[in-house]
OpenMM code with the backbone's topology and positions (N, CA, C; nanometers):
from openmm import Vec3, app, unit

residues = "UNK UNK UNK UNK UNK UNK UNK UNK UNK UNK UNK UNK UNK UNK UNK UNK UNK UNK UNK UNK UNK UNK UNK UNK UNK UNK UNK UNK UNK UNK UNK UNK UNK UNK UNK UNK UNK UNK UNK UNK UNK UNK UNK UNK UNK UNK UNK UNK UNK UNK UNK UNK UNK UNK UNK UNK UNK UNK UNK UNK UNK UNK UNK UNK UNK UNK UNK UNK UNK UNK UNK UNK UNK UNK UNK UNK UNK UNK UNK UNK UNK UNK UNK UNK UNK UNK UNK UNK UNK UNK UNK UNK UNK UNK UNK UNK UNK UNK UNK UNK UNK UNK UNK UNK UNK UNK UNK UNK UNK UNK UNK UNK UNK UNK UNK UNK UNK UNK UNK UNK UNK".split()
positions = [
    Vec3(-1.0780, -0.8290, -0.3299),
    Vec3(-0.9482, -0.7641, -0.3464),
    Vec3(-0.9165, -0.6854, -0.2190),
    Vec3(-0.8206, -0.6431, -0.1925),
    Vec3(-0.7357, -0.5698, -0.0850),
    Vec3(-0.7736, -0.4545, -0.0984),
    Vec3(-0.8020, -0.3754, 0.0316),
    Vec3(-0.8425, -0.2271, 0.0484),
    Vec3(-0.7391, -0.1428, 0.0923),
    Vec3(-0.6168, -0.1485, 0.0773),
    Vec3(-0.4890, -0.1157, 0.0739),
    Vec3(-0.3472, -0.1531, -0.0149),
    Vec3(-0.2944, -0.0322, -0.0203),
    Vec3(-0.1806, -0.0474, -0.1394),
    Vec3(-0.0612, -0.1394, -0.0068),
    Vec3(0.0246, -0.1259, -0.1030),
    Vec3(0.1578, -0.1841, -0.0454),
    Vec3(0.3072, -0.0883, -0.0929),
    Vec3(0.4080, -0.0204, -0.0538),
    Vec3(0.4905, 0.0444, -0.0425),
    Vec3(0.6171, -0.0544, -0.0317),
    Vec3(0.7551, 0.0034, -0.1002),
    Vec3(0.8663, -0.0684, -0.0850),
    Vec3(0.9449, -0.0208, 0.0353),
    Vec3(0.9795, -0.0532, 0.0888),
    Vec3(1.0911, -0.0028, 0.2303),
    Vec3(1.2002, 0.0970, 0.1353),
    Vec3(1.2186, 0.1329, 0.2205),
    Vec3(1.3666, 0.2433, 0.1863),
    Vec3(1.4988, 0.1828, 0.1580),
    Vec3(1.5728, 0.1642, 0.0871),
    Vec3(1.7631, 0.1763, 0.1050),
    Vec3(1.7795, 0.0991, 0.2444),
    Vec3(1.7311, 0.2247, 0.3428),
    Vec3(1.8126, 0.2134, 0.4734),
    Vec3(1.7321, 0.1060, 0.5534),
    Vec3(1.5932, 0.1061, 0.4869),
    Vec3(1.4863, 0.0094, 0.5807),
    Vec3(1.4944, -0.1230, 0.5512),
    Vec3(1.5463, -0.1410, 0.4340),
    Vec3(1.5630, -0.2786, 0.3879),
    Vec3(1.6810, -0.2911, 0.4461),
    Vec3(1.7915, -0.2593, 0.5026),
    Vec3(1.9738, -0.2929, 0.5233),
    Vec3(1.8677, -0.3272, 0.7203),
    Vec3(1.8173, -0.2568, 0.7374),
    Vec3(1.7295, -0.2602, 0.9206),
    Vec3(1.6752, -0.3983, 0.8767),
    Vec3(1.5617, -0.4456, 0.8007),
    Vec3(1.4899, -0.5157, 0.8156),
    Vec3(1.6662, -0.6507, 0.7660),
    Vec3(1.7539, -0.6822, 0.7113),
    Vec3(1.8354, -0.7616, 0.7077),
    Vec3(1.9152, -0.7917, 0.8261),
    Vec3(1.9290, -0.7378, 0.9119),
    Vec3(2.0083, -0.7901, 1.0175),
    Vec3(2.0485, -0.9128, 1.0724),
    Vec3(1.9271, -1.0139, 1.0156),
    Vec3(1.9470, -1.1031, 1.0499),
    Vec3(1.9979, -1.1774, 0.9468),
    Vec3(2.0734, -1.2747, 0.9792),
    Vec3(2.1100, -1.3226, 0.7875),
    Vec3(1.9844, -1.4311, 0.7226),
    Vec3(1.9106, -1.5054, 0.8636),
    Vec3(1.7996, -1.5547, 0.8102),
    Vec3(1.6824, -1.5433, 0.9449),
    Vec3(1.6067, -1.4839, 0.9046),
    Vec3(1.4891, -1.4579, 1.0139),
    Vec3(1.4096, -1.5850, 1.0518),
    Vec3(1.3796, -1.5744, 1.1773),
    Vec3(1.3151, -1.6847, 1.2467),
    Vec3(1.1272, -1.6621, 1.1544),
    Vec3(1.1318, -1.7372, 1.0568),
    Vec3(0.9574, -1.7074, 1.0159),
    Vec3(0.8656, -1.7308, 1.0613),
    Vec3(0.8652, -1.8065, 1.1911),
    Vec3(0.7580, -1.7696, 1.2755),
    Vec3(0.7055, -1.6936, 1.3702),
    Vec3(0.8037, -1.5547, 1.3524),
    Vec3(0.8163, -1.4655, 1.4795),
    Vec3(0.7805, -1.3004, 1.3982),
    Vec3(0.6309, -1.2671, 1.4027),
    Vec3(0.6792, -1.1160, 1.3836),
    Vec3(0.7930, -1.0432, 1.4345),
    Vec3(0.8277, -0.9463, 1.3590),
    Vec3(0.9721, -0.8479, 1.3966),
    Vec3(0.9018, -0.7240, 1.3503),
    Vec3(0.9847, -0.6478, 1.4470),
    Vec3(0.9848, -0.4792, 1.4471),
    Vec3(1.0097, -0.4261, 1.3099),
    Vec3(0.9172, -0.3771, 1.2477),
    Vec3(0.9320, -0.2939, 1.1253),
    Vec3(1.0246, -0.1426, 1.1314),
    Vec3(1.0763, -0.1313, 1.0705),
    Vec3(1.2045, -0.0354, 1.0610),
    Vec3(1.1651, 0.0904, 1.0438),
    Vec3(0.9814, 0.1217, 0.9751),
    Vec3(0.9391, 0.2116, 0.8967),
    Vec3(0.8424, 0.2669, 1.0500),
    Vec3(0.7329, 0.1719, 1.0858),
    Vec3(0.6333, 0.2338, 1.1569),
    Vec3(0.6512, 0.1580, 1.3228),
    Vec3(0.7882, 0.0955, 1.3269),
    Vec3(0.8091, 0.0469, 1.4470),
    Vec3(0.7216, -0.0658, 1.5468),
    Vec3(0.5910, -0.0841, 1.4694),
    Vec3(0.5210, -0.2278, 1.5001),
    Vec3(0.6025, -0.3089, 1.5182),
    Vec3(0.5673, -0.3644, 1.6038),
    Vec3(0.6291, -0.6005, 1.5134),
    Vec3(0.5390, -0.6593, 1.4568),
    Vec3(0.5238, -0.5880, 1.3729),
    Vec3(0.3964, -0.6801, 1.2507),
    Vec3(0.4717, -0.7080, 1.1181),
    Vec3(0.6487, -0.7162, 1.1420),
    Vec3(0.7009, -0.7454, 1.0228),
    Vec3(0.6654, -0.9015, 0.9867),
    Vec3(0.6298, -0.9763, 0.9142),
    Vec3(0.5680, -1.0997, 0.8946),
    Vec3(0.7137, -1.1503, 0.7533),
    Vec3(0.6915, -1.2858, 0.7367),
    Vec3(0.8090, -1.3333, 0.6421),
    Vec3(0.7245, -1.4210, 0.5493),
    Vec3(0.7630, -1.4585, 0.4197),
    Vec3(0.7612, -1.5816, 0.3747),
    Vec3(0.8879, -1.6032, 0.2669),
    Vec3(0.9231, -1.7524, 0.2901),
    Vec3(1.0097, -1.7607, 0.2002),
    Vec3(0.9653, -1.8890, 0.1033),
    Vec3(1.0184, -1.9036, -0.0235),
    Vec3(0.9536, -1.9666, -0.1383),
    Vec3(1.0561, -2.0238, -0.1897),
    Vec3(1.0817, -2.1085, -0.2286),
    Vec3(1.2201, -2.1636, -0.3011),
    Vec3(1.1287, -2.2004, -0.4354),
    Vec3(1.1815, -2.1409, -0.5198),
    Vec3(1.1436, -2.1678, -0.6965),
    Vec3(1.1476, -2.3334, -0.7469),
    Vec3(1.0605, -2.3433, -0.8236),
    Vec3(1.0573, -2.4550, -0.8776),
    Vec3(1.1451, -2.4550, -1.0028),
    Vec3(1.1539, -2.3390, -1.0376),
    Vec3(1.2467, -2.3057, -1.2115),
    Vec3(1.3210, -2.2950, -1.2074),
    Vec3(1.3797, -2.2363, -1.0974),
    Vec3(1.5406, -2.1856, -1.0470),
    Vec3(1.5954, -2.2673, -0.9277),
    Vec3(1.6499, -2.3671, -0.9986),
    Vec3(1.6976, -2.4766, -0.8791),
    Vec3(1.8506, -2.3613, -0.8149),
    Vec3(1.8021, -2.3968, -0.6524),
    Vec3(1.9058, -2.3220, -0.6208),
    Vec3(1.8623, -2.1700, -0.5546),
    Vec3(1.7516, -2.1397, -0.6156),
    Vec3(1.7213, -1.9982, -0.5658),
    Vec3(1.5847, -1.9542, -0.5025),
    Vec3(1.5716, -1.8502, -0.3957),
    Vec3(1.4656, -1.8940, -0.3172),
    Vec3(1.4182, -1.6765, -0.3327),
    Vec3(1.3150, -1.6670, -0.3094),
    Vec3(1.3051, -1.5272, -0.2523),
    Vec3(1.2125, -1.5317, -0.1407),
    Vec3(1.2801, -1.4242, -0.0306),
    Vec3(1.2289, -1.4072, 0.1062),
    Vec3(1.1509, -1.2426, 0.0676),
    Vec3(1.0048, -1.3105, 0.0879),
    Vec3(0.9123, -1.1851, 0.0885),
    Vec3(0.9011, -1.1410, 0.2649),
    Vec3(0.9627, -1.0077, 0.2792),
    Vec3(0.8633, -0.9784, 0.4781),
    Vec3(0.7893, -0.8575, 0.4015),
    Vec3(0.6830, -0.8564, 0.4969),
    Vec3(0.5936, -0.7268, 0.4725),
    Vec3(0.5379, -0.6690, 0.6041),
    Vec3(0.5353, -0.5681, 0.6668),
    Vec3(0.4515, -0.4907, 0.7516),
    Vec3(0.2995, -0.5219, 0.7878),
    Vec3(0.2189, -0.5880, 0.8416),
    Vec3(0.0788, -0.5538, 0.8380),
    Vec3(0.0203, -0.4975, 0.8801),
    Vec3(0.1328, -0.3556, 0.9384),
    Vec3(0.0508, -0.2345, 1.0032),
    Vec3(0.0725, -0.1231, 0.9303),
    Vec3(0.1804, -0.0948, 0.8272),
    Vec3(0.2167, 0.0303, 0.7652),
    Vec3(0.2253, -0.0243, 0.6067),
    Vec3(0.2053, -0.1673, 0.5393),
    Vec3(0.2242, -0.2404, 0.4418),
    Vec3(0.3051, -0.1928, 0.3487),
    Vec3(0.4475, -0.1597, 0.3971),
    Vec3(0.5454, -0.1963, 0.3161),
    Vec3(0.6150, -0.3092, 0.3247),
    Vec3(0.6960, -0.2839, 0.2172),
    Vec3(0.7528, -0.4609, 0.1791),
    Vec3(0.8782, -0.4705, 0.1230),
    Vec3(0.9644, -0.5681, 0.1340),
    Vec3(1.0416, -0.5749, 0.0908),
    Vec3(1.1037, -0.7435, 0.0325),
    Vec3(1.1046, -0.7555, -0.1209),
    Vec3(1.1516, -0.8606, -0.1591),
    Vec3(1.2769, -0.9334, -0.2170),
    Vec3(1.3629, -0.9873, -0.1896),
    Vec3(1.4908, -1.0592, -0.2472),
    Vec3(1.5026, -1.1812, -0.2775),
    Vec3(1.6048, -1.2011, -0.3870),
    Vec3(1.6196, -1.3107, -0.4181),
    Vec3(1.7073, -1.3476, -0.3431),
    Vec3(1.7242, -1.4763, -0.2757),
    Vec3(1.8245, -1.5034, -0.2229),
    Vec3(1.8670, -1.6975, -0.2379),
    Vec3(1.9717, -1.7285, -0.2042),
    Vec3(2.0442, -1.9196, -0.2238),
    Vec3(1.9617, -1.9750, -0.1255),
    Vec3(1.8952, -2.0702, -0.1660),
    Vec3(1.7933, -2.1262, -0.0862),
    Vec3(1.9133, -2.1783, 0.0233),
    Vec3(1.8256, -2.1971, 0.1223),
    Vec3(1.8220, -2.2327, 0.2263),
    Vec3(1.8805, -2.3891, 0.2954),
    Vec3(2.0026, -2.3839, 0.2930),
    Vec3(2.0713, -2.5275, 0.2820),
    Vec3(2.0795, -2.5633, 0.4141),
    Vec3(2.0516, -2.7141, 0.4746),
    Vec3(2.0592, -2.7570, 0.6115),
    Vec3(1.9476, -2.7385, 0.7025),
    Vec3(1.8213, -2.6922, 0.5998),
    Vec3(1.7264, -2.6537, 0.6580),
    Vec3(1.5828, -2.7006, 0.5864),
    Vec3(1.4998, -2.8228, 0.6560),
    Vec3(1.3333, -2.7729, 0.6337),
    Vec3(1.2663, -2.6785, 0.6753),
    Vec3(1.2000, -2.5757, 0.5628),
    Vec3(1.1516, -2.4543, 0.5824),
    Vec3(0.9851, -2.5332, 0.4939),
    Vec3(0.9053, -2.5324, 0.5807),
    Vec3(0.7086, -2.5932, 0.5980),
    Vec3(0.6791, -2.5261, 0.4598),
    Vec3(0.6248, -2.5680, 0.3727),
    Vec3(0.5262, -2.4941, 0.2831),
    Vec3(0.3863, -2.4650, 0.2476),
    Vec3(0.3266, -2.4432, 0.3493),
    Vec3(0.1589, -2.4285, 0.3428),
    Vec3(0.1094, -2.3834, 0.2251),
    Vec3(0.1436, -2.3761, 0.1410),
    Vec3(0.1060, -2.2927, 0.0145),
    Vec3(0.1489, -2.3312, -0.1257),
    Vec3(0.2124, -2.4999, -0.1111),
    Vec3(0.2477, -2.5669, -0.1848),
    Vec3(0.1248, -2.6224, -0.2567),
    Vec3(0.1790, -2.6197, -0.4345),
    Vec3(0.0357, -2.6761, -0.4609),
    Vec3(-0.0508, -2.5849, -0.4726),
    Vec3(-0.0710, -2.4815, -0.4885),
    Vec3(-0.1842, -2.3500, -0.4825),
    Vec3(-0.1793, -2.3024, -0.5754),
    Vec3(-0.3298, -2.2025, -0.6312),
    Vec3(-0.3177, -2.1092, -0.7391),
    Vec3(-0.2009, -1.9916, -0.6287),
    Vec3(-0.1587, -1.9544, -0.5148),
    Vec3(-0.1057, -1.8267, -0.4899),
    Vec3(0.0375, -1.9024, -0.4962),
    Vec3(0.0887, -2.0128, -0.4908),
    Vec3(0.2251, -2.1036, -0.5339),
    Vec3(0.2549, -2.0876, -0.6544),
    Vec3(0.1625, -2.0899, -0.7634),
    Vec3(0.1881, -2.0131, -0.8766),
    Vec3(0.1877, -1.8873, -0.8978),
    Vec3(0.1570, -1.8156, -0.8606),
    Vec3(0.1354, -1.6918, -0.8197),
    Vec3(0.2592, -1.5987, -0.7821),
    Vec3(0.3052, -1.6540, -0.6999),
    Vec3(0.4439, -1.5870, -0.5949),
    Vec3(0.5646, -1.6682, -0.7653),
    Vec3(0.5443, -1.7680, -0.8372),
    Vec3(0.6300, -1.8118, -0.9183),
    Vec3(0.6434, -1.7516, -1.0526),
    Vec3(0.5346, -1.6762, -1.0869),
    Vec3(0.4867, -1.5778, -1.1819),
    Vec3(0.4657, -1.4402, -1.1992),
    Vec3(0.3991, -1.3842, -1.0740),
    Vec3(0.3949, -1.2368, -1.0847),
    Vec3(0.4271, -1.1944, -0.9583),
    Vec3(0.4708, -1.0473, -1.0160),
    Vec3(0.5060, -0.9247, -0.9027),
    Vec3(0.4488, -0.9644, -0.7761),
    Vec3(0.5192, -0.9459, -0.6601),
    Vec3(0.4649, -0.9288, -0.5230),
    Vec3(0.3229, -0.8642, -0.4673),
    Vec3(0.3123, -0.7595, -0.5788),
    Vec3(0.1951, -0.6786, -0.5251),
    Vec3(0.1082, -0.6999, -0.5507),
    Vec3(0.0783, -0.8251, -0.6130),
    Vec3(-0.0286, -0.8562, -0.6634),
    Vec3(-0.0675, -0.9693, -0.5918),
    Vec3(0.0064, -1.0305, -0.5067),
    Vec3(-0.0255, -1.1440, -0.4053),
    Vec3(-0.0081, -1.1176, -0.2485),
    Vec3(0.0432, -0.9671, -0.2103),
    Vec3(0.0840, -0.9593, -0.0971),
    Vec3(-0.0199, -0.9529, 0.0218),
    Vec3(-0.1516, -0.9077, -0.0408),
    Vec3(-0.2857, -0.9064, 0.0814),
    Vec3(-0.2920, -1.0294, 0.0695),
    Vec3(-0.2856, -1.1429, 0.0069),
    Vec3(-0.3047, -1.2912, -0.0195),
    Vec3(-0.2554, -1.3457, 0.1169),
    Vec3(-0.1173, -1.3195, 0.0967),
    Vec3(-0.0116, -1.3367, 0.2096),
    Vec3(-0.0723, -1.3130, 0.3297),
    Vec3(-0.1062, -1.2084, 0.3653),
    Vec3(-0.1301, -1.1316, 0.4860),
    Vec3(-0.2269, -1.2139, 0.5289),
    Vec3(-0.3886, -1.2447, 0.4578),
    Vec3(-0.4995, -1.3226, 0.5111),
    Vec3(-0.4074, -1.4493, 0.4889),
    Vec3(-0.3362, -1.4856, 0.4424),
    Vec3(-0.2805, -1.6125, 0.5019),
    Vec3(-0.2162, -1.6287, 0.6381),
    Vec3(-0.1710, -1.5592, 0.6954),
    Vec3(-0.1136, -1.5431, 0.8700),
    Vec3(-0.2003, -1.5305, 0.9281),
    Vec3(-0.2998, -1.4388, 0.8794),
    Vec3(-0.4149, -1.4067, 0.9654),
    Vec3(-0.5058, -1.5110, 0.9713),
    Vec3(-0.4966, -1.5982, 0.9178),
    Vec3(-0.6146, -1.7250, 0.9478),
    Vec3(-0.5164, -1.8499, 0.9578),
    Vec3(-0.4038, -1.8328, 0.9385),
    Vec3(-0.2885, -1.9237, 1.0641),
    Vec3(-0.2493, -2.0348, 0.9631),
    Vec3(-0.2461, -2.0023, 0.8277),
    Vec3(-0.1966, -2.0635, 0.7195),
    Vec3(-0.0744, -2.0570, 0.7414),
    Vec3(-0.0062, -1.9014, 0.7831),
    Vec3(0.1350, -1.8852, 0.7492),
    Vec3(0.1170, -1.8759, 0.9176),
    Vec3(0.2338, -1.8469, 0.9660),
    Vec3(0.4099, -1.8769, 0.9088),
    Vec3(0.4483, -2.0085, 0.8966),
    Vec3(0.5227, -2.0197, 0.8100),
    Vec3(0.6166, -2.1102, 0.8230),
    Vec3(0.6474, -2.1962, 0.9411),
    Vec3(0.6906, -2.2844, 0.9177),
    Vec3(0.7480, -2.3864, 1.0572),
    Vec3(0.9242, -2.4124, 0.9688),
    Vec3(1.0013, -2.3636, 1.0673),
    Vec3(1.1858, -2.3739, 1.0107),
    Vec3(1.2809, -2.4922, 1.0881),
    Vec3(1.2543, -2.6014, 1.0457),
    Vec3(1.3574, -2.6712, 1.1431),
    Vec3(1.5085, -2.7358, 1.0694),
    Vec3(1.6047, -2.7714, 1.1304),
    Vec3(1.7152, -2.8202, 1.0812),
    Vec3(1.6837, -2.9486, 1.0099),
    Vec3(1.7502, -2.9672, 0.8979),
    Vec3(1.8087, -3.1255, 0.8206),
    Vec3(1.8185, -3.2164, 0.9583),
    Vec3(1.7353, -3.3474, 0.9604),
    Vec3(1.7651, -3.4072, 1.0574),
    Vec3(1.7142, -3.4072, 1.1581),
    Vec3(1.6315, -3.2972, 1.2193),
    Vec3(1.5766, -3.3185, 1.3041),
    Vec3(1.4345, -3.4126, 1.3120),
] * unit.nanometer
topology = app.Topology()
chain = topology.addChain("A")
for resn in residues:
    res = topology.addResidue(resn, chain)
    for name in ("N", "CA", "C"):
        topology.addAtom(name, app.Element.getBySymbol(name[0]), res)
């Protein structure tokens, strides 16, 4: 298990961490809270909810987090390393906080990020 909690971003830290309307997921970004770029992404498109996707980013230097639901991702292959997994069920079933160190040793041993390319290419 994880030797650290996980924290939600603020109001104002979550509107910072949105700027972009869709983040490049293979690129840490500057965290809004402790100013690292250890903001990390994953995004998941539901198997139950055709149509709807949630974009988890989390910190891996100050481990807060912030999660939304958001319209999947149209015009776009977004990689799923994690397809097929007990943590694929996981992210489809329970709370964030209970999979988010999951996440983290997943970047860290080069599972994640994501690979994002256009329809077509």
């Amino acid at each position: 298990m994880s030797g650290y909690s996980w924290s939600a971003y603020t109001g104002e830290e979550k509107s910072q961490l949105s700027i972009d309307a869709f983040p490049d997921l293979s690129k840490q970004r500057r965290c809004p809270h402790c100013d690292k770029t250890e903001v990390r992404a994953y995004y998941h498109e539901y198997k139950k909810f055709e149509g709807k996707a949630q974009l988890i980013e989390w910190c891996a230097a100050c481990h807060r987090v912030s999660t939304k639901f958001i319209a999947a991702a149209e015009g776009f292959h977004i990689s799923n390393p994690l397809s097929g997994t007990p943590l694929e069920t996981m992210i489809e079933n329970k709370s964030p906080q209970s999979y988010l160190w999951k996440l983290n040793d997943k970047w860290e041993r080069g599972v994640l990020p994501q690979k994002v390319r256009t329809v077509g290419e």
